[in-house]
Backbone as JSON, one array per atom type, in Angstrom:
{
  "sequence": "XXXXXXXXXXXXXXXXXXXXXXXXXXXXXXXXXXXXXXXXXXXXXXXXXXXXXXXXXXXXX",
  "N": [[-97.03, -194.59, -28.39], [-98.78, -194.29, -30.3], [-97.2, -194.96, -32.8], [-97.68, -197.46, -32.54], [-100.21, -197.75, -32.53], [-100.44, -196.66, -35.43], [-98.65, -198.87, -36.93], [-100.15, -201.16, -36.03], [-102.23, -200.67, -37.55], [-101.98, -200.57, -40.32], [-100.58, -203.14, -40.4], [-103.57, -204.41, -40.25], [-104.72, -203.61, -42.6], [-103.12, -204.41, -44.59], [-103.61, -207.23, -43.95], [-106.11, -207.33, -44.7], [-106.54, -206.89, -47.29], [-106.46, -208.9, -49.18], [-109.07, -210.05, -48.73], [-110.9, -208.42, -49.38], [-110.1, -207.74, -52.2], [-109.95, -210.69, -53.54], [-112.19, -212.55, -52.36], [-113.7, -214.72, -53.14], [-111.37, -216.37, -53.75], [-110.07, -216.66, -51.23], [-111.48, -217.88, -49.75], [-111.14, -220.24, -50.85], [-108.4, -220.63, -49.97], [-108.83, -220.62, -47.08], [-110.17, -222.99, -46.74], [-108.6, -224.76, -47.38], [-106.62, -224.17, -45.46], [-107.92, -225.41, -43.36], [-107.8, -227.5, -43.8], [-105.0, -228.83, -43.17], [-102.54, -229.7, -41.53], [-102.3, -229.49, -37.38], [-99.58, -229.0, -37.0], [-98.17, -228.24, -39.61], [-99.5, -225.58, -39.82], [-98.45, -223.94, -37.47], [-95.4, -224.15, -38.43], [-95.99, -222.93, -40.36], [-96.45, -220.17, -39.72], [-94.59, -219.6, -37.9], [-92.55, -219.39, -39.11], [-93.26, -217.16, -40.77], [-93.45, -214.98, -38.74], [-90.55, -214.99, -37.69], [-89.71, -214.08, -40.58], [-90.75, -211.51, -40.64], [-89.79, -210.65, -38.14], [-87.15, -210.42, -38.65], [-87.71, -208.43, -41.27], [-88.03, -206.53, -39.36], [-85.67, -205.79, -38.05], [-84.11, -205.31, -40.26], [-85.44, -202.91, -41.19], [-84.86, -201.26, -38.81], [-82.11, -200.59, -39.34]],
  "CA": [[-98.3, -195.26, -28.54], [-99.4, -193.66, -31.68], [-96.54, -195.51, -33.62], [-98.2, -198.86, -31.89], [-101.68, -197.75, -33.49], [-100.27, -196.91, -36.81], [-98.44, -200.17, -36.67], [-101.55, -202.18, -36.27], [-103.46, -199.82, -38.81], [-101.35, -200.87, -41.54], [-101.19, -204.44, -40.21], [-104.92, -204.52, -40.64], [-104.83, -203.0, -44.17], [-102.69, -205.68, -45.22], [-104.41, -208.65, -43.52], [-107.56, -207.38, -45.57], [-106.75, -206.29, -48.43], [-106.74, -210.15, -50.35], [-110.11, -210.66, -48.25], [-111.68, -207.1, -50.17], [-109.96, -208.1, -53.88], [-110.7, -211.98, -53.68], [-113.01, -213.08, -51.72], [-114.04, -215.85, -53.36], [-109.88, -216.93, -53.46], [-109.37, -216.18, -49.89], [-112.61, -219.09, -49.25], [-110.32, -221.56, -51.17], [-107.56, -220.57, -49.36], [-109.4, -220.88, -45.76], [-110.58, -224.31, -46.62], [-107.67, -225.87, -47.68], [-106.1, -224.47, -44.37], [-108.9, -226.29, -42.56], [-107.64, -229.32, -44.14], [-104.2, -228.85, -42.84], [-102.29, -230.6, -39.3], [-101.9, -228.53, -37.09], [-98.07, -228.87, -36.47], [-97.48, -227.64, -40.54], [-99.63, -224.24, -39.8], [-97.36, -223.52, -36.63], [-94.27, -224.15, -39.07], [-95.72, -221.64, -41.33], [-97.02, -219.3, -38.6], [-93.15, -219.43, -36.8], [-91.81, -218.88, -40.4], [-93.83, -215.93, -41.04], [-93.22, -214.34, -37.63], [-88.93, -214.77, -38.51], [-89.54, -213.35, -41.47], [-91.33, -210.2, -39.66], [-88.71, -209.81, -37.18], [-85.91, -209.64, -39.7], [-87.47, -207.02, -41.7], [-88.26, -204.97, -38.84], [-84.55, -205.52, -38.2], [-83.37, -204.43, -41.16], [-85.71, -201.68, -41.28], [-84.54, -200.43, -38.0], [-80.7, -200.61, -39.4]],
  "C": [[-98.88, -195.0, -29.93], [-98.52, -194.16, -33.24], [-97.13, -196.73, -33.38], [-99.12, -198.72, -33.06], [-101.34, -197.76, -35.03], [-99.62, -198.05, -37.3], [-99.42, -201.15, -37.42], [-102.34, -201.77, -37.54], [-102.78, -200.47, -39.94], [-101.01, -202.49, -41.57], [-103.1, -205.13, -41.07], [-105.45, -204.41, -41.89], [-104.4, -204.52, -44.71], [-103.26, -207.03, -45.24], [-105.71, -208.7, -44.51], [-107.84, -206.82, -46.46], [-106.77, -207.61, -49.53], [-108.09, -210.79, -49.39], [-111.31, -209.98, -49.28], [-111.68, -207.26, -51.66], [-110.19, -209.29, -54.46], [-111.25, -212.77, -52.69], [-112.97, -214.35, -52.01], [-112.09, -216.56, -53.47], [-109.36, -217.76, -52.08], [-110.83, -217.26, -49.2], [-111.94, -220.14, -49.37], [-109.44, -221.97, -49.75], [-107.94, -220.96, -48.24], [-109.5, -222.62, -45.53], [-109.27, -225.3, -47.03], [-106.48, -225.34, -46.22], [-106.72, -225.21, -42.78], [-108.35, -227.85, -42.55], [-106.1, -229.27, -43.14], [-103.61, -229.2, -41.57], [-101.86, -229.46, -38.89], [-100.22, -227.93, -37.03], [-97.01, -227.87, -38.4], [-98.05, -226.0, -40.22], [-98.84, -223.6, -38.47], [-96.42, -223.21, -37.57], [-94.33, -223.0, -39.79], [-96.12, -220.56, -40.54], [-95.77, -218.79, -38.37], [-92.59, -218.9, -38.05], [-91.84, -217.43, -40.83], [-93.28, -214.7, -39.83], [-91.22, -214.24, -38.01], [-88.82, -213.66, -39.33], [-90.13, -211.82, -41.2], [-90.31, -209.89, -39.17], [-87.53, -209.68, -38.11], [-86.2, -208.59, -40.9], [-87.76, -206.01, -41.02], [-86.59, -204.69, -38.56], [-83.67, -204.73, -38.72], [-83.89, -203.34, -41.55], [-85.09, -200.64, -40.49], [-82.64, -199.9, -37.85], [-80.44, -199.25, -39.94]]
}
């Protein structure tokens, strides 16, 4: 469980660490995924998630 939490902890870091250094960037960014269909942010969602599980993969090699 305590590998779970640190996990997430460092998840969390990451998720908000281009919210803390550009703000004003990370507004652009928001709004131009507002604009976006939904079926391309899945694509990049599913993409992202891949690319997750193959470096926990190869971490765990």
């Amino acid at each position: 469980m305590s590998f779970f939490l640190c996990v997430v902890g460092m998840v969390m870091i990451v998720e908000g660490l281009p919210y803390f250094a550009f703000p004003e960037k990370m507004k652009f960014v928001v709004e131009k995924m507002l604009e976006m269909p939904d079926g391309s942010l899945r694509k990049f969602g599913f993409s992202l998630m891949l690319c997750g599980l193959l470096l926990i993969y190869m971490g765990k090699r």
